[in-house]
C-alpha positions as a Python dict, from the first residue, in 0.01 Angstrom:
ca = {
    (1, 'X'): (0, 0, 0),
    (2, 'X'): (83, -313, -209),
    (3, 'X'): (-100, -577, -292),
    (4, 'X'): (133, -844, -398),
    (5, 'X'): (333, -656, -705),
    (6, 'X'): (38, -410, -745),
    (7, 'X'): (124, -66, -557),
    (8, 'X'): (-216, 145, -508),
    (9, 'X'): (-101, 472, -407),
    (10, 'X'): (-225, 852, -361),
    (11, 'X'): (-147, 1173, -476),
    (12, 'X'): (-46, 1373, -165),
    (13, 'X'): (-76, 1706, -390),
    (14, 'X'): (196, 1838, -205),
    (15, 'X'): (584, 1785, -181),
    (16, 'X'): (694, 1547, 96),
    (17, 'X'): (1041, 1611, 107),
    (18, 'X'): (1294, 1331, 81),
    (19, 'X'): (1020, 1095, -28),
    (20, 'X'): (1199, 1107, -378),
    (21, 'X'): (1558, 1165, -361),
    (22, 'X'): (1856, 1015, -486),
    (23, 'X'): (1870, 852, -95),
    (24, 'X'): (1546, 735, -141),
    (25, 'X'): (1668, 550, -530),
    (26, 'X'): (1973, 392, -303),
    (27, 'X'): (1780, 251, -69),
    (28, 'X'): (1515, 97, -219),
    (29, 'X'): (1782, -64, -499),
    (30, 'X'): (1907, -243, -258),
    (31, 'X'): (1556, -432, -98),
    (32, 'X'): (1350, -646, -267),
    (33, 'X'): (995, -592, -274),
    (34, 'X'): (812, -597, 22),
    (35, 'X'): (1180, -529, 249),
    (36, 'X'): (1025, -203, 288),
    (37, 'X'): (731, 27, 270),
    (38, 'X'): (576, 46, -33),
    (39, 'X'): (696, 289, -265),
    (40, 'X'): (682, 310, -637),
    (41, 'X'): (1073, 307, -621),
    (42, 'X'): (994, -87, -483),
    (43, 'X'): (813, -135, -756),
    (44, 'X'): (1035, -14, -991),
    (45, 'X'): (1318, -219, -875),
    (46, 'X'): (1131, -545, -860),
    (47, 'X'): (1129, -461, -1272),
    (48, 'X'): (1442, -410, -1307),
    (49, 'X'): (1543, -676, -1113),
    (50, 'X'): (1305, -907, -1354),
    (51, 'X'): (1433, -767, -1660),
    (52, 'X'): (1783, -805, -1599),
    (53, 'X'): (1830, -1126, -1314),
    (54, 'X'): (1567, -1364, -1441),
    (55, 'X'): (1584, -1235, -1865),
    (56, 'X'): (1170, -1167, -1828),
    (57, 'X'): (1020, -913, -2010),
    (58, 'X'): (835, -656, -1805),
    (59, 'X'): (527, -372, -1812),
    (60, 'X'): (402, -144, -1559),
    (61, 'X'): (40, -6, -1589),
    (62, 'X'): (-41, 288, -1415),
    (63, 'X'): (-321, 412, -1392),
    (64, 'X'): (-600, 651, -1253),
    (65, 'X'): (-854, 965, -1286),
    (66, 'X'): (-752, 1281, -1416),
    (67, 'X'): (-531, 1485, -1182),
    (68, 'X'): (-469, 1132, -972),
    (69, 'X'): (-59, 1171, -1078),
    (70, 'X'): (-11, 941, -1313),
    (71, 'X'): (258, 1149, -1556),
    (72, 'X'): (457, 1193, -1224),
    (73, 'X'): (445, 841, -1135),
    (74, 'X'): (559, 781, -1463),
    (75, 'X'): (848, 1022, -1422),
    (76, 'X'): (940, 906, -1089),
    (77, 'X'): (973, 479, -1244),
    (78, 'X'): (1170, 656, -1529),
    (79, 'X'): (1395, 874, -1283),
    (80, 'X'): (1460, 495, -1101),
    (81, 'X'): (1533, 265, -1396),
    (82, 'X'): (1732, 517, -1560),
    (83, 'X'): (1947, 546, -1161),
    (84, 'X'): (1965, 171, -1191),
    (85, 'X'): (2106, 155, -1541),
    (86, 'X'): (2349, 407, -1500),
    (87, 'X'): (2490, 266, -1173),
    (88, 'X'): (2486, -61, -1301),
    (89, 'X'): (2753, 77, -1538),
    (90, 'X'): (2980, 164, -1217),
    (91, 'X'): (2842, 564, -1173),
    (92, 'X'): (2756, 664, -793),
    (93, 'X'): (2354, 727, -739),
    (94, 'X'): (2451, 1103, -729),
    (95, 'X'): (2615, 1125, -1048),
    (96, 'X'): (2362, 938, -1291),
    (97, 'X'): (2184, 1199, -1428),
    (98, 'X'): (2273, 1214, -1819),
    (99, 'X'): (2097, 1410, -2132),
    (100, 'X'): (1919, 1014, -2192),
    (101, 'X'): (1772, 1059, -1891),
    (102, 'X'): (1724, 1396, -1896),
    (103, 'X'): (1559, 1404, -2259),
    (104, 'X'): (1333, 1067, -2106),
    (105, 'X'): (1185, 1276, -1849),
    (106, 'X'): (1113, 1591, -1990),
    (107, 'X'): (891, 1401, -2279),
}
């Protein structure tokens, strides 16, 4: 659920297919926050939107117990910023994957 800008979410601790595709990166990129049901990709667009529309600098806090998913959450905001960047160069959704990104998420 969010809570103004502040996404609480669970960890299923299971796949839910879909939930984290490239179809899921397109259409949250194009809704602002709130357009649709919260998702971490919404909350990873409203910073990028921040960072590159209004010129403010951003930071995303996640947090939670051991085992709670943070490193994945982590991985999933880096999957979507690095989506964003690359299409905001003119590259499809399904062709942004590059060895930046690739190199970002494996750390």
């Amino acid at each position: 659920t969010n809570i103004g800008s502040i996404l609480a979410s669970v960890n299923p601790y299971k796949p839910i297919p879909g939930l984290y595709s490239v179809d899921a990166i397109d259409l949250y990129r194009q809704h602002r926050l709130g357009e649709l049901p919260p998702h971490i990709f919404a909350t990873a667009n409203e910073c990028y939107c921040c960072l590159w529309k209004r010129h403010d600098s951003q930071c995303v806090l996640i947090s939670g117990e051991s085992g709670a998913g943070k490193t994945e959450s982590t991985k999933l905001l880096l999957k979507f910023l690095s989506a964003m960047s690359q299409t905001s160069l003119g590259a499809p959704v399904s062709e942004t994957s590059t060895r930046v990104e690739e190199a970002i998420l494996e750390s």
